[in-house]
N, C-alpha and C positions, 0 to 999 in steps of 0.2 A: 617704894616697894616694887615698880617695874621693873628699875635698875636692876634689882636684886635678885627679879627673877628672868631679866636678861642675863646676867650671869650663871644664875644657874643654868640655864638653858645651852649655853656657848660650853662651859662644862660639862655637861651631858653631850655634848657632838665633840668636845674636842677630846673627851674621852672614849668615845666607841668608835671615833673614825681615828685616832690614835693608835687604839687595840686592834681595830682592822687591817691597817697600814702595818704596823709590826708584826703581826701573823702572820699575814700576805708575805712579809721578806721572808719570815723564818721560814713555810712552806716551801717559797722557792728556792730559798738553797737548801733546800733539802730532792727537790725534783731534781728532774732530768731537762739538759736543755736542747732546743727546746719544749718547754713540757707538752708529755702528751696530752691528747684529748679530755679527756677525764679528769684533768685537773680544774675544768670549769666545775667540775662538782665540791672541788676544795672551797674554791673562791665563793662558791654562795655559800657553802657552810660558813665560811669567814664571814662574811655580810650576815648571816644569820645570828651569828655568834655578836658583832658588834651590836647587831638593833637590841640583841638582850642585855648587850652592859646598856645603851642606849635607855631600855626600858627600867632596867632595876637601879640606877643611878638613883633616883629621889628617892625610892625606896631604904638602900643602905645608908642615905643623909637622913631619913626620917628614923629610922632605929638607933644612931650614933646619935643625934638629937635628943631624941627622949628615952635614951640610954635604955632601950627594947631588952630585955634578960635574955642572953645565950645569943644576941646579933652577929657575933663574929662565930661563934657554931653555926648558925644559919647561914649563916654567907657561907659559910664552907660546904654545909650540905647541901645548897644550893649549886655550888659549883660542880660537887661531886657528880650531881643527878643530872644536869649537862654533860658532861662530859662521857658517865655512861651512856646518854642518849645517844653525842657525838660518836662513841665508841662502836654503837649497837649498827648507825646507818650504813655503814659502809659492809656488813656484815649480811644485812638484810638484802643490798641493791647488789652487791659483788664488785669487788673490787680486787684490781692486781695483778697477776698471774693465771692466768686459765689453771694452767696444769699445775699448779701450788695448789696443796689442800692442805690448810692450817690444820696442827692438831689441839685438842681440848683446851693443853697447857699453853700453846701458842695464843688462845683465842684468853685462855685467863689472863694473861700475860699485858695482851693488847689492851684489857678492861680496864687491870688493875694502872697502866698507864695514863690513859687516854681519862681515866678520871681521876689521876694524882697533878695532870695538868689542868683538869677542870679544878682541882681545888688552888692548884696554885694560882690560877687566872683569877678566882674569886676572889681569892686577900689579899691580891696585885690590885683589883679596883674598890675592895673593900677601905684597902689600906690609902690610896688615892680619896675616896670621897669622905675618911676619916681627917686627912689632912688639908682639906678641904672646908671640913662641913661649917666651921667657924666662921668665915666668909661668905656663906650661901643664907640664902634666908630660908625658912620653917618649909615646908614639903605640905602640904594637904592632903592628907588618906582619899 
């Protein structure tokens, strides 16, 4: 049984430092080089974002486990409410352009994205610890 749950363990870090790593590239080629200052606040977002696959991994193997009703809607709405979260902080702390004032449609625009990637992030690791969960042992609530 340790084995099993050294495994699961090793797939809960090689999952969220995986998601981290891959974020991290996609950000940076999307910056400017070298990036400015302000992209320290990406990078911990991304480190934030990884400790939560980190955290919800035994969770979405415990729902695929004992086949939880609406688990893969909940992974979704989970993803979604991240994402809007994601979406809101950079709204709240200011980011970008000084003299850029986003309008309404800009700012709806930024939500409806920013949490259509939270949902896709979610059945990317949903769909990982589905393929997975056969191999890991039971989860304890």
């Amino acid at each position: 049984m340790k084995e099993r749950m050294m495994i699961l363990q090793r797939f809960r870090i090689l999952l969220a430092v995986g998601f981290s790593i891959l974020w991290l590239l996609i950000l940076l080629g999307g910056a400017d080089f070298p990036p400015p200052s302000g992209f320290v606040w990406v990078v911990f977002l991304d480190l934030v974002a990884g400790l939560l696959v980190y955290v919800r991994v035994p969770t979405y193997i415990r729902w695929i486990k004992i086949k939880k009703r609406y688990r893969f809607l909940r992974a979704c709405a989970e993803g979604l409410l991240v994402g809007l979260v994601f979406a809101l902080i950079p709204l709240l702390v200011g980011s970008g352009e000084p003299s850029v004032t986003p309008s309404w449609i800009d700012r709806v625009i930024w939500f409806m994205v920013v949490g259509l990637v939270g949902v896709v992030n979610a059945i990317g690791i949903y769909a990982c610890c589905a393929w997975r969960s056969k191999r890991l042992p039971e989860v304890e609530k």
